[in-house]
TIMARGU-650752 format. One record per residue (C-alpha): x, y, z; residue in three letters. Coordinates in Angstrom, 1 decimal. Each point is the difference from the previous one (the first is absolute). Last residue first. Layout:
REM residues N
((X; Y; Z); Ala);
...
***
This chain:
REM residues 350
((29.6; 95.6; -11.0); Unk);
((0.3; -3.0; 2.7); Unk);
((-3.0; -2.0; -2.0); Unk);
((2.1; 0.0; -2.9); Unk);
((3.0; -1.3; 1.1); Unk);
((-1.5; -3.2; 1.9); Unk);
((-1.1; -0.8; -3.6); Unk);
((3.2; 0.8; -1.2); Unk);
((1.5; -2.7; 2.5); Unk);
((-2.7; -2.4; -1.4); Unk);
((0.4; -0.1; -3.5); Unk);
((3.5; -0.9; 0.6); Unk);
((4.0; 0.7; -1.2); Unk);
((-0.3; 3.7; 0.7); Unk);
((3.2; 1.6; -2.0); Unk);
((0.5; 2.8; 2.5); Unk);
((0.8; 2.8; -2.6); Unk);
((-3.0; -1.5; -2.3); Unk);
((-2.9; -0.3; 2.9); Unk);
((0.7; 3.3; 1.5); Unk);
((-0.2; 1.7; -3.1); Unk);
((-3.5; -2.1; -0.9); Unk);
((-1.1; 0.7; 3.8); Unk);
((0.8; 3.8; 0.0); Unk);
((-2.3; 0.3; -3.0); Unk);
((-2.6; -1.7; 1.4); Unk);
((-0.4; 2.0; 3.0); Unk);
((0.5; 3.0; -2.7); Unk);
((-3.3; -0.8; -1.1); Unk);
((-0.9; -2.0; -3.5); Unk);
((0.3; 3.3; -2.5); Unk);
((3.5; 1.2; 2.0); Unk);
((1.1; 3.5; 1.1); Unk);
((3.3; 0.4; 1.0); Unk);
((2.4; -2.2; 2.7); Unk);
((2.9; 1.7; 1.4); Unk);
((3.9; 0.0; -1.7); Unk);
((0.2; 3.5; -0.5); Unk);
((-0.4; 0.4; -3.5); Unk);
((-3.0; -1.8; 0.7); Unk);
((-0.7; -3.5; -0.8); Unk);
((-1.1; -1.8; -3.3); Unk);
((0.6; -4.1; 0.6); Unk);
((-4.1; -0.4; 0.4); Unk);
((-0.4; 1.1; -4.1); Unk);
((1.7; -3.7; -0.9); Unk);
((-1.8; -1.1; -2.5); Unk);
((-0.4; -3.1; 0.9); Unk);
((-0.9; 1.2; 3.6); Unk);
((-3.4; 2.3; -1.6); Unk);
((-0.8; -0.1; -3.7); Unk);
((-2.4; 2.9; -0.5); Unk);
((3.2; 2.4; 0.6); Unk);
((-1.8; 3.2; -0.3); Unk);
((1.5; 1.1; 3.6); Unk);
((3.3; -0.3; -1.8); Unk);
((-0.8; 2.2; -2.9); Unk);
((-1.0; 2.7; 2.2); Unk);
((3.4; -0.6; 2.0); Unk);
((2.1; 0.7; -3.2); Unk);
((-2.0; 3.0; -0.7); Unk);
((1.2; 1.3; 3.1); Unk);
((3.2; -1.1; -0.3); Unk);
((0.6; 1.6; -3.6); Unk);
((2.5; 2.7; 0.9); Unk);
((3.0; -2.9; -0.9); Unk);
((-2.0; -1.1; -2.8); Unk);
((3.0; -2.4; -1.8); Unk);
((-1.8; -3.1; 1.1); Unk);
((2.3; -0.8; 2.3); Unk);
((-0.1; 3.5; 1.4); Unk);
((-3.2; -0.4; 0.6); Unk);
((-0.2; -3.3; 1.6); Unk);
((2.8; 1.4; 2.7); Unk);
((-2.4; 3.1; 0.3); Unk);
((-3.1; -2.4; 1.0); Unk);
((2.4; -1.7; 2.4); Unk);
((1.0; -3.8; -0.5); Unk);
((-0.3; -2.9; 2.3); Unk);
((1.8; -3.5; -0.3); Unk);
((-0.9; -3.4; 1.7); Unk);
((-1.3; -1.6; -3.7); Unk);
((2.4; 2.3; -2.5); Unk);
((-1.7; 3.1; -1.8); Unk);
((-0.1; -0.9; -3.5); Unk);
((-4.0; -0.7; 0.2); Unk);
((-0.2; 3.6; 1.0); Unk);
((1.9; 1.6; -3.0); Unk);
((-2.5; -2.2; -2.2); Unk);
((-3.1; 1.8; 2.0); Unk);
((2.1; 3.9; -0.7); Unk);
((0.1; -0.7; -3.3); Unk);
((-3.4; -1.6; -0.6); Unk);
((-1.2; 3.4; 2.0); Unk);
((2.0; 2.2; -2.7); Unk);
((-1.4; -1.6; -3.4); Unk);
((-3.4; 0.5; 1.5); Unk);
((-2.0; -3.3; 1.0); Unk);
((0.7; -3.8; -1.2); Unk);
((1.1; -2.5; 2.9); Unk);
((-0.2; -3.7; -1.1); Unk);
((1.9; -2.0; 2.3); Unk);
((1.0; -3.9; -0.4); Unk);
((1.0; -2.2; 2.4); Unk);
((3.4; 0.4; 0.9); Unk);
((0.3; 1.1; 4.0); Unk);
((2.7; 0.5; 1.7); Unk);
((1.5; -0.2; 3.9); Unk);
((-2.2; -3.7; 0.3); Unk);
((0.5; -2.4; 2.8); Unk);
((-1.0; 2.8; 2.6); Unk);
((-3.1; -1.7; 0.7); Unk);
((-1.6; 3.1; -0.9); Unk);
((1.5; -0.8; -3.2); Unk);
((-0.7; -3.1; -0.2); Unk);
((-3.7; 0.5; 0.1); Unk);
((0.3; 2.9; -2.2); Unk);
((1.6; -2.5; -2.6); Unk);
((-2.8; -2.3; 0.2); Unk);
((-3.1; 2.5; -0.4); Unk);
((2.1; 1.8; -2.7); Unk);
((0.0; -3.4; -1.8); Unk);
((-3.5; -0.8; 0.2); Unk);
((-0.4; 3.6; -1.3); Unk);
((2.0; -0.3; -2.8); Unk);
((-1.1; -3.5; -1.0); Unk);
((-3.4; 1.3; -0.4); Unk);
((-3.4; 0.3; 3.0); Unk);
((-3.4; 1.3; -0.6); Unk);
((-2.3; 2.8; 1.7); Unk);
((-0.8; 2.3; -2.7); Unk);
((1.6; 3.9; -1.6); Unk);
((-0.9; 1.2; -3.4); Unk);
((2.8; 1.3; -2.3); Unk);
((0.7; 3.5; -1.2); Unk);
((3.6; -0.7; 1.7); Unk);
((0.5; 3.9; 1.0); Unk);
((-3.6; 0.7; 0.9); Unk);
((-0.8; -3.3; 1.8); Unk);
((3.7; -0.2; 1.5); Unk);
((-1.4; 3.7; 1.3); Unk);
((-3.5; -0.2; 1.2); Unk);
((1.5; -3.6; 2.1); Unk);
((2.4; 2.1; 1.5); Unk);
((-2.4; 3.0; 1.0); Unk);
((-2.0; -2.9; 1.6); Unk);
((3.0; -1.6; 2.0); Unk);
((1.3; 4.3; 0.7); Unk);
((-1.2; -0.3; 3.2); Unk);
((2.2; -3.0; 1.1); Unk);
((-2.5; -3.0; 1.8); Unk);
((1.0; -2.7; -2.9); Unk);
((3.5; 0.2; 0.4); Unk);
((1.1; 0.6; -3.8); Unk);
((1.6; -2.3; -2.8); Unk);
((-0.8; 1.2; -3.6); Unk);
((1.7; -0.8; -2.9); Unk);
((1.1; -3.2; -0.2); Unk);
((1.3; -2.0; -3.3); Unk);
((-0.9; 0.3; -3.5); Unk);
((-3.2; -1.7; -0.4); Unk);
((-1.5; 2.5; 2.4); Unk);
((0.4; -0.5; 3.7); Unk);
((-1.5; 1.4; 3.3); Unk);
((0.7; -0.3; 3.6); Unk);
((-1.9; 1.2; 3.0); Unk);
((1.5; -0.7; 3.3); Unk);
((-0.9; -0.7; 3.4); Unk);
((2.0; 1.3; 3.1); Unk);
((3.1; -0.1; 1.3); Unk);
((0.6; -4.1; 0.5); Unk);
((-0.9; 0.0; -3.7); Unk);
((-3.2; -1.3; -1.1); Unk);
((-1.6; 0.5; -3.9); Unk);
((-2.4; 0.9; -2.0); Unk);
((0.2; -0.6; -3.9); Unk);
((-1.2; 2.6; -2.8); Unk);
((0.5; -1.2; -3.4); Unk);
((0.6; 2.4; -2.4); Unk);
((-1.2; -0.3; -4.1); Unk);
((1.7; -0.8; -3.4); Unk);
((-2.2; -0.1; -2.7); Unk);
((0.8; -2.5; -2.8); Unk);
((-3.5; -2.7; 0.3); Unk);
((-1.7; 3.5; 0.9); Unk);
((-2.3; 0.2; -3.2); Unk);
((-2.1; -2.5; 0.2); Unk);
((-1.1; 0.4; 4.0); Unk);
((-1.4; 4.1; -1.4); Unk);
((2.1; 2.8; 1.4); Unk);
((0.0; 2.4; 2.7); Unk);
((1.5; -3.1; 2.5); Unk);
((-2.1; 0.7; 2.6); Unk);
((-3.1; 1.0; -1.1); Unk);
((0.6; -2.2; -3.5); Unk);
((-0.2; -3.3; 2.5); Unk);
((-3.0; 1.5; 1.9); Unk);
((-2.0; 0.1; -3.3); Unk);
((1.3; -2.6; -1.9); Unk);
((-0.8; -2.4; 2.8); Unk);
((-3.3; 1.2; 0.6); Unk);
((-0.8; -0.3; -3.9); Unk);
((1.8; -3.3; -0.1); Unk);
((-2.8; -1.5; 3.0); Unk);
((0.1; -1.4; 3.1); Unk);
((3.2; 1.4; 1.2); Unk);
((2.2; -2.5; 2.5); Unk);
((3.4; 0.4; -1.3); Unk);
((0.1; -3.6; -1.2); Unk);
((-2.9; 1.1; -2.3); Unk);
((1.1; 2.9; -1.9); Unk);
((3.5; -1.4; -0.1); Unk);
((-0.8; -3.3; -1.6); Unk);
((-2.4; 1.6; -2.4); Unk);
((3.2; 2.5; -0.8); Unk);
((2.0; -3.4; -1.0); Unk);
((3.5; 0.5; 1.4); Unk);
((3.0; 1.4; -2.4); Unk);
((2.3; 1.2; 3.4); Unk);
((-1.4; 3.3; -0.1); Unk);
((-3.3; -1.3; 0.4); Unk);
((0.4; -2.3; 3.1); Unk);
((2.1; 3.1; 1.3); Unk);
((-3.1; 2.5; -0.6); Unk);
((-2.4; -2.5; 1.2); Unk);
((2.1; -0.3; 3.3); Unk);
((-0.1; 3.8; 0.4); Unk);
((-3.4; -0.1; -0.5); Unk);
((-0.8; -2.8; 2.9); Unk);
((2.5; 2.5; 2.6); Unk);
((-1.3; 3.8; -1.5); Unk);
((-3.2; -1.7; 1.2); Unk);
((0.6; -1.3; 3.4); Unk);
((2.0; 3.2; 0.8); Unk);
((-3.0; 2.2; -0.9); Unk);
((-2.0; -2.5; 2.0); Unk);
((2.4; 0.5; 2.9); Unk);
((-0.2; 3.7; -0.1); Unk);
((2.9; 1.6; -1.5); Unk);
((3.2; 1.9; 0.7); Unk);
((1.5; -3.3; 1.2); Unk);
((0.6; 1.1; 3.8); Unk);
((-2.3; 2.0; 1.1); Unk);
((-3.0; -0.3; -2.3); Unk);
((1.0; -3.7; 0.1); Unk);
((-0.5; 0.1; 4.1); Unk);
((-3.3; 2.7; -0.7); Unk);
((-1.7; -3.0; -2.1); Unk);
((0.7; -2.9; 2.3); Unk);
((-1.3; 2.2; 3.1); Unk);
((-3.3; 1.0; -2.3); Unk);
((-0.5; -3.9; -0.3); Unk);
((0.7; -1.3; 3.0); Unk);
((1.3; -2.7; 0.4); Unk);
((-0.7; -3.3; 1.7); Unk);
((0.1; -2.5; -3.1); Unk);
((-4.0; -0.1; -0.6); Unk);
((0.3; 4.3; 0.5); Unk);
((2.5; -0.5; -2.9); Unk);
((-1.7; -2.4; -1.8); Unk);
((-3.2; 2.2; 0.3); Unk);
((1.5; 3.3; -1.4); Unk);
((0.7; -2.1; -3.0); Unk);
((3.1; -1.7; -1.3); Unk);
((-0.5; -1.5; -3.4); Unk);
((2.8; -2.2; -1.4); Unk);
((2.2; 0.4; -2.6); Unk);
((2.8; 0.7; 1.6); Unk);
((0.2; -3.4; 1.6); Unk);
((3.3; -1.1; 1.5); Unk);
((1.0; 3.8; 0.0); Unk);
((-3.8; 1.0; 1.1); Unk);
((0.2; -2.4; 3.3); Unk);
((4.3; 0.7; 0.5); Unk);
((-1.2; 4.1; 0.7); Unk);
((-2.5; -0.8; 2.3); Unk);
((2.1; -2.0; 1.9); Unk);
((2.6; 2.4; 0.3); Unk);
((-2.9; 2.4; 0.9); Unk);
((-0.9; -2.0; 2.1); Unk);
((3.1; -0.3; 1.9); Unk);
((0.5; 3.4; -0.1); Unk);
((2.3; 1.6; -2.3); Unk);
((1.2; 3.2; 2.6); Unk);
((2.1; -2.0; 1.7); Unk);
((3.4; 0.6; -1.3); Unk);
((-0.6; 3.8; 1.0); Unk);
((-2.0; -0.8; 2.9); Unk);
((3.3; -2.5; 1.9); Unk);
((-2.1; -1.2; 2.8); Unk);
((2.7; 0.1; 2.6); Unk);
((2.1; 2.6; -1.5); Unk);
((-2.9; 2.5; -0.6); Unk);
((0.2; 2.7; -2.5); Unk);
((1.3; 3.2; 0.6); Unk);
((-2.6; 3.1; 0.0); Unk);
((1.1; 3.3; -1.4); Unk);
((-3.8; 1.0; -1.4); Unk);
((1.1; -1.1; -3.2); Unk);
((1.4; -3.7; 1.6); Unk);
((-4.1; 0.0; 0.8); Unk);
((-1.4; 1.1; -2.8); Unk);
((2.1; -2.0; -2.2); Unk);
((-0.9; -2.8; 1.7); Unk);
((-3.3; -0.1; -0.7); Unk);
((-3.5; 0.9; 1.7); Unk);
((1.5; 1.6; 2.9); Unk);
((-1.2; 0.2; 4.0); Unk);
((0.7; 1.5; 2.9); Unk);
((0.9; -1.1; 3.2); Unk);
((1.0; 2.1; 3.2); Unk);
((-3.8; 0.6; 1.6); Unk);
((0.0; -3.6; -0.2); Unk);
((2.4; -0.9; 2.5); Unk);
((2.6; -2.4; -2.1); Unk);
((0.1; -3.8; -0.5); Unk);
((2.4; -2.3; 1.4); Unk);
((2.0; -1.5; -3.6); Unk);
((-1.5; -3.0; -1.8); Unk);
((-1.2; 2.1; -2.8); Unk);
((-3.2; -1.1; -1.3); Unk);
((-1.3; 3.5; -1.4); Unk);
((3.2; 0.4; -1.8); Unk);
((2.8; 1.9; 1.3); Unk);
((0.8; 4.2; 0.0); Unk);
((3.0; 1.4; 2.4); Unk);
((0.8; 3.5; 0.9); Unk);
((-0.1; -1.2; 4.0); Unk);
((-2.4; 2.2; 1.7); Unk);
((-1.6; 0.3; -3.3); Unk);
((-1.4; -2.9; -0.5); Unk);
((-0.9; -0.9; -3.7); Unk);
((-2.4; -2.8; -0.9); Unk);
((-0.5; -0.9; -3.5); Unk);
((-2.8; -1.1; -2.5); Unk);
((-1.6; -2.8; -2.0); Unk);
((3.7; -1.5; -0.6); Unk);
((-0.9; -2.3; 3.5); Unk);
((-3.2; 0.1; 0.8); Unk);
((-0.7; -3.4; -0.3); Unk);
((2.5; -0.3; 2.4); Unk);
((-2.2; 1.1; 3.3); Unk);
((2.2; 1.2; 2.9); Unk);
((-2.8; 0.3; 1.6); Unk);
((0.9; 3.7; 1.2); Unk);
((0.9; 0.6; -3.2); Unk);
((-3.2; -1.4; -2.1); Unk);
((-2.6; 1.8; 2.8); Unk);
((2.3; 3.2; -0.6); Unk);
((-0.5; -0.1; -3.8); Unk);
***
């Protein structure tokens, strides 16, 4: 790691991060910026560690934006364009990478190795092909399994069902995606979204464990109208185009947390409420702190709006994604940003 940051070497770069802590500040390994004494470096393998450990990402090399390599951006478009093909160990070392490298990067930031991602990917596709009255030979094969039995097997792993019988099962699609404060993981049922997380928050896994448990649906890589549509309305938003969002939300959890989650969407874009102000419009006035257990098990983060919660006393609280980011979404709707770019500068001054 110090041979790849001192060279400034990009094929590094969403491998691992370098912190300096004369300054607070982590970048990627090919950071243009004058490089640190040694003896004040250390380094993280995501960047949740390091914004964790109270670092504040780069403005020069922008880590939290950057954190999908180029490869693995590349990566990703090979098995989109052709999910059913093969990638071995020897493709990757063929291509430049790593193996083991490839396979910690999706630990870290899909929740599963690349092959696991690979797979979920081809059966996800087999499950839409399927769903949507496809030939199951067609879906076996296109998928890239030699055989039915193979198919069958991994298909009913995931799914917990036979391919025959989930022409009407529902299911969530997971999508990644960039926002100029950090990557996001979205996911979608037929119904509309209902899951969007920063992908570094310590709760991602207990998030997934818990849309798994209260949907009773199994989880793949794939992409829906809702989530395409999310992706273009967070775009405006942090553009500062959109103050509301209207693609569709599904929320279910105890009859009190979906109270106190459709209380938050009616607080107005550029607005902050207290944890006792949401209380006593919901007719709990001693309820606050259940109030603000309910708001930290928002699983629907900036649509529904859980960053507009302050203290009684007007200072920032507890947030999933960081308080850093929290002060940049408030900042960001009382100031009305009209670019990508000023945020950008934004963020890296947090």
């Amino acid at each position: 790691m110090k041979r790849a940051f001192l060279a400034s070497d990009v094929a590094y770069n969403g491998l691992f991060f370098t912190a300096v802590r004369t300054t607070g500040i982590f970048c990627l390994p090919s950071c243009p910026a004058r490089k640190p004494r040694p003896e004040n470096v250390e380094f993280f393998g995501t960047v949740k560690d390091a914004l964790f450990a109270g670092y504040r990402p780069c403005k020069r090399c922008r880590p939290t934006e950057a954190s999908a390599a180029d490869w693995v951006r590349g990566l990703l478009e090979r098995i989109e364009n052709d999910p059913a093909a093969r990638i071995t160990e020897a493709d990757l070392r063929n291509l430049g990478l790593e193996p083991a490298r490839v396979r910690r990067y999706f630990l870290h930031e899909y929740g599963m190795t690349f092959q696991a991602y690979c797979r979920a990917l081809r059966l996800g596709k087999a499950f839409e092909r399927i769903k949507n009255g496809g030939a199951l030979d067609d879906a076996v094969f296109d998928s890239g399994f030699d055989s039915h039995s193979g198919f069958r097997a991994a298909f009913e792993r995931l799914f917990g069902k036979p391919p025959g019988q989930t022409r009407d099962t529902d299911c969530i699609r997971l999508s990644w995606m960039d926002t100029p404060i950090g990557p996001m993981v979205a996911g979608a049922t037929d119904r509309g979204i209902c899951l969007l997380e920063f992908t570094e928050r310590r709760m991602l896994e207990a998030q997934f464990a818990t849309i798994r448990r209260r949907f009773d649906l199994p989880l793949f890589p794939g992409e829906s109208d809702s989530l395409r549509q999310l992706r273009a309305q967070l775009g405006e938003y942090f553009s500062g185009a959109r103050h509301e969002f209207t693609v569709p939300l599904v929320y279910p959890g105890t009859p009190f947390e979906q109270e106190v989650w459709t209380e938050l969407l009616r607080i107005p874009y550029g607005e902050t409420r207290s944890y006792e102000d949401l209380a006593r419009t919901l007719g709990r006035p001693g309820a606050s702190r259940a109030v603000g257990r309910a708001n930290g098990m928002n699983r629907i983060a900036i649509v529904i709006p859980c960053h507009r919660v302050v203290n009684k006393d007007g200072n920032l609280c507890g947030y999933g994604g960081g308080l850093w980011r929290k002060r940049i979404l408030l900042d960001l709707e009382r100031t009305g940003a009209s670019s990508v770019s000023s945020l950008r500068f934004n963020v890296a001054d947090q």
